[in-house]
N, C-alpha and C positions, 0 to 999 in steps of 0.2 A: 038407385042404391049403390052401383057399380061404383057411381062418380063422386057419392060422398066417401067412398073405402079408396078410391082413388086421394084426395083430400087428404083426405088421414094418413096416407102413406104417405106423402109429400111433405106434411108437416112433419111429421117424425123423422124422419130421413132426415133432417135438415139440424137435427139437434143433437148433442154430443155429450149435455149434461148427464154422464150416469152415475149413478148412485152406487157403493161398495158397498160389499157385505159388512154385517158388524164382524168387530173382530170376536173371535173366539178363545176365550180362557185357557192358558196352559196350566193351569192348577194340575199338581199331582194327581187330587183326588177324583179327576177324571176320566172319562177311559171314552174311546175315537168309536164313535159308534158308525160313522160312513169317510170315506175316502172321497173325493167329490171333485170335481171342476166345475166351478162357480161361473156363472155367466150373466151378466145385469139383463133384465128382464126386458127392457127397453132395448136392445139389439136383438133380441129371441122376438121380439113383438114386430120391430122392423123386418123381419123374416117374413113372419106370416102375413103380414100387411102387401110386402110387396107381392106374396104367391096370390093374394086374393083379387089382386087387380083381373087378373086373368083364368082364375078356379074359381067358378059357382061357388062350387060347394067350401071351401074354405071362407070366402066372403060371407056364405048363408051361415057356416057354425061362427061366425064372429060377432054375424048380427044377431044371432040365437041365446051367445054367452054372455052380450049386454054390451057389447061395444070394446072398442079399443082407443078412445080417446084421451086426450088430456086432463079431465075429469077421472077417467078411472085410473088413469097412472097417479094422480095425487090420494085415488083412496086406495090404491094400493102399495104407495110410501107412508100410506099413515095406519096401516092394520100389515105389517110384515110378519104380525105371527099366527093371520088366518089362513096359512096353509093346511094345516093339520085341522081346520074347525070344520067336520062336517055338518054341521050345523046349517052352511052353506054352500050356496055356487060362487063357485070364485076361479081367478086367473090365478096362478102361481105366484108369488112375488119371487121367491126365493130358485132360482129359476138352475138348474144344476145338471150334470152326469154324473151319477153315481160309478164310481168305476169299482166300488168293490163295498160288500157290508160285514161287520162285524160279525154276523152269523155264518159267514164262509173262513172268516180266516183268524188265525190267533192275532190278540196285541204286538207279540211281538214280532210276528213274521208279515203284522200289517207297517207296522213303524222302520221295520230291515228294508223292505220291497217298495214302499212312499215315499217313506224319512229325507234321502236325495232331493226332492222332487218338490216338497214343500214349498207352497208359494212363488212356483215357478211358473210361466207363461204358456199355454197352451191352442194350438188352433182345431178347433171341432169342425169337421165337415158335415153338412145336415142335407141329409139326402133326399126326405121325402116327410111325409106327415102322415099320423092313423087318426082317425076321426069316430069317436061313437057318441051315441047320446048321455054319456054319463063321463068320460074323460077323451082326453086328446092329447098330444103327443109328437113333438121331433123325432125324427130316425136320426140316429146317428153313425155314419157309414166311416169315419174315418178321425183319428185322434193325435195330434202328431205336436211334439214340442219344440217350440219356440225360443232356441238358446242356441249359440255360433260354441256353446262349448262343447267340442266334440269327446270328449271323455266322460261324458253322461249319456251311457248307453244302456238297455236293456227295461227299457219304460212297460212296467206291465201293461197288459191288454186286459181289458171291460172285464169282471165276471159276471156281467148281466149277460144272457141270453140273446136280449135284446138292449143293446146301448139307444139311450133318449133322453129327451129332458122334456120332463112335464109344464106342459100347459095349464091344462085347465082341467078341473072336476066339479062335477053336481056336486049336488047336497047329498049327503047320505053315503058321499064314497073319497075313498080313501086315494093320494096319491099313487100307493102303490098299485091299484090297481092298471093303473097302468101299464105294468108288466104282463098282462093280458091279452095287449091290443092284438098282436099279430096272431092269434087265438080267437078270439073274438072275429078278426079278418077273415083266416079261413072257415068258420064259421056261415060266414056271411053277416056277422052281427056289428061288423064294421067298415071305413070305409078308407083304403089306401091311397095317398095321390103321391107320384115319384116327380121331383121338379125335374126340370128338366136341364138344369146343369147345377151341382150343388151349390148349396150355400157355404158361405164362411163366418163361424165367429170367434172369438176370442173371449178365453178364459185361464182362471187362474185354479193351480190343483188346494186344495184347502181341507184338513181334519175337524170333521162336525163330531163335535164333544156333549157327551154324555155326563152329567152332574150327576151325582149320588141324590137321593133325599136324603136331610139328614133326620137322624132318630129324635 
């Protein structure tokens, strides 16, 4: 099993085609429900592929959540909006850090504190992974932007607790659950592995927008 997760990783590794978010509507009548740095899923995936070469237990939850092939990367470019479906078990497509949510902060003091920063280039350091039987999870140890202009300073830092980017969740549960893991960890109801020198990937910061219904 090792040497087909080995396989896997090699083939991936080797491809560069990633896929971009859709763009998001600036319609007035919307309002910024998350603050975000977006990250194609296919580099977050190249991640844990290469940690499974050499962790069991990451190799075991990949074979457990149904693989990480080329097969499931095309049904996860053709259903982008079964994150939210707990209906099932699924990888993430929409693969992200949330660095802040509309429940902590006003519109406007989310747009004063962002606004700069929009669709500008960021590096995520990823330091380690949480693992339980119902979701899984990046750590993210470190956030840093990618721009030679030194007059953009003062880049907020995470209001999560815990900075990550969601993987993967059962049926039945919600992404945010996620924000549990290290809860769940001390617990003992989940499982921590620290790589052993971080990862890198690259993302873009972006305003996930909230549409009214209309009446």
């Amino acid at each position: 099993f090792f040497v087909q997760i080995s396989e896997i990783a090699s083939s991936l590794l080797c491809k560069n085609n990633l896929l971009p978010f859709d763009d998001l509507s600036n319609s007035l009548e919307t309002s910024i429900r998350i603050v975000s740095i977006d990250i194609d899923y296919r580099d977050v995936h190249q991640v844990i592929l290469q940690q499974a070469i050499s962790e069991a237990d990451i190799a075991n939850f990949i074979f457990n959540a149904g693989g990480l092939d080329e097969v499931n990367h095309l049904q996860l470019d053709n259903a982008l909006d079964n994150d939210e479906n707990t209906d099932i078990s699924r990888f993430i497509s929409k693969t992200h850090v949330t660095m802040v949510h509309s429940s902590q902060i006003s519109q406007k003091e989310l747009k004063e504190k962002f606004g700069m920063f929009l669709g500008m280039k960021f590096e995520v350091s990823v330091s380690g992974i949480h693992l339980c039987s119902t979701v899984a999870a990046l750590d993210i140890a470190d956030i840093h932007l990618v721009n030679k202009d030194l007059s953009l300073t003062g880049f907020p830092s995470c209001a999560n607790s815990y900075p990550h980017i969601t993987l993967w969740c059962s049926s039945g549960v919600k992404p945010q659950e996620s924000n549990t893991l290290p809860e769940k960890f001390m617990n003992g109801e989940a499982t921590r592995i620290i790589f052993a020198e971080p990862k890198k990937l690259s993302g873009t910061l972006s305003f996930w927008k909230t549409i009214p219904d209309k009446e």
